[in-house]
Phi, psi and omega in degrees: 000131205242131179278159160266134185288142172258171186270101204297190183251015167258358172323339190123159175308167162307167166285316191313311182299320167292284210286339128006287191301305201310310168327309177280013179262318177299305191296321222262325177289331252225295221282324212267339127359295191290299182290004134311291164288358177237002155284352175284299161273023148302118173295121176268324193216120193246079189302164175227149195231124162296144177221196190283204189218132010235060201245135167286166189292175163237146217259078179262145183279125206223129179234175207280318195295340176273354180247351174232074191293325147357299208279000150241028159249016166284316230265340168288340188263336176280330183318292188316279193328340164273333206260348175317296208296342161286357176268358198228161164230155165058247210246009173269316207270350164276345172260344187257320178287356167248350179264325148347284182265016157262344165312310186309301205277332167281350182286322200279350201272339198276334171283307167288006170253319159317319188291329195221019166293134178263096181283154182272161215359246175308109195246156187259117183227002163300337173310279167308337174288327184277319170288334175291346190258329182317277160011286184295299154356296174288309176306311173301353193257332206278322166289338173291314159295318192295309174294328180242031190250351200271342175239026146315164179264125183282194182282154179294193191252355155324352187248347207259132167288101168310167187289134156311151229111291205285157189306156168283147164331161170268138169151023181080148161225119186177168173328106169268003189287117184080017169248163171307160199312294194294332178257008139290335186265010173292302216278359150274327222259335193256015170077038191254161167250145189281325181326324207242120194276000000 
């Protein structure tokens, strides 16, 4: 009686199980990114500036962006940088999951400096704490693509530009001036131009 080889599990992921992650790579790049950046335009620090008497201090407002202006134009480029990773495969979209974490560990180092910055008067200190968790978020989604990301599954290829070459759609190629709408933008869609009889 003759067996069949079974198949392992290092063969590669499952599709279902790739695209599982990737879903968690994004949302976690995504989730952690955003609460960053809005954690970021939270008033952090509330200086009071003394004037003469008898006029009162003035109350200045300090938010994480004004004192780390850096730290929320990281947390938009991993924002891009997540919406990147579905757009990317192999070793472009694993390189891109390694640059993900270092925005993370630096949003987060901008967060842990908030924490422990000596600010003039009142410091805020849930902010910043919330941008160091952001930070850490981001990072774990950014690491989780740098390690796993080379056997996601990509965008369909319905997104893909055919090869030059490849055969035309079935449905005729020839002069479309006076057919209808759709079949000018078909014969844009087979790389034709409808203008030119």
């Amino acid at each position: 009686m003759s067996r069949e080889p079974v198949a392992t599990a290092d063969a590669g992921a499952p599709p279902a199980a790739g695209r599982r992650e990737l879903t968690y790579a994004v949302l976690l790049s995504v989730a952690g990114t955003g609460l960053a950046l809005w954690a970021a335009t939270r008033t952090w620090a509330v200086e009071l500036a003394d004037r003469p008497a008898p006029l009162p201090p003035v109350r200045g407002l300090r938010t994480g962006a004004g004192l780390l202006p850096w730290l929320p134009a990281l947390a938009v480029v991993g924002l891009a940088g997540a919406g990147a990773v579905l757009a990317t495969r192999g070793r472009l979209r694993r390189l891109l999951g390694g640059l993900l974490f270092l925005l993370g560990v630096a949003v987060a180092a901008g967060g842990g400096y908030g924490l422990v910055a000596a600010f003039d008067g009142e410091v805020s200190r849930q902010w910043p704490a919330l941008c160091l968790v952001g930070g850490l978020v981001a990072a774990a989604g950014g690491l989780l693509t740098a390690l796993r990301g080379q056997r996601w599954p990509a965008m369909g290829a319905r997104y893909e530009r055919p090869a030059r070459g490849a055969p035309a759609p079935a449905g005729g190629a020839g002069p479309v001036i006076g057919r209808g709408t759709t079949d000018a933008w078909d014969a844009l869609d087979r790389g034709e131009d409808p203008t030119v009889s």
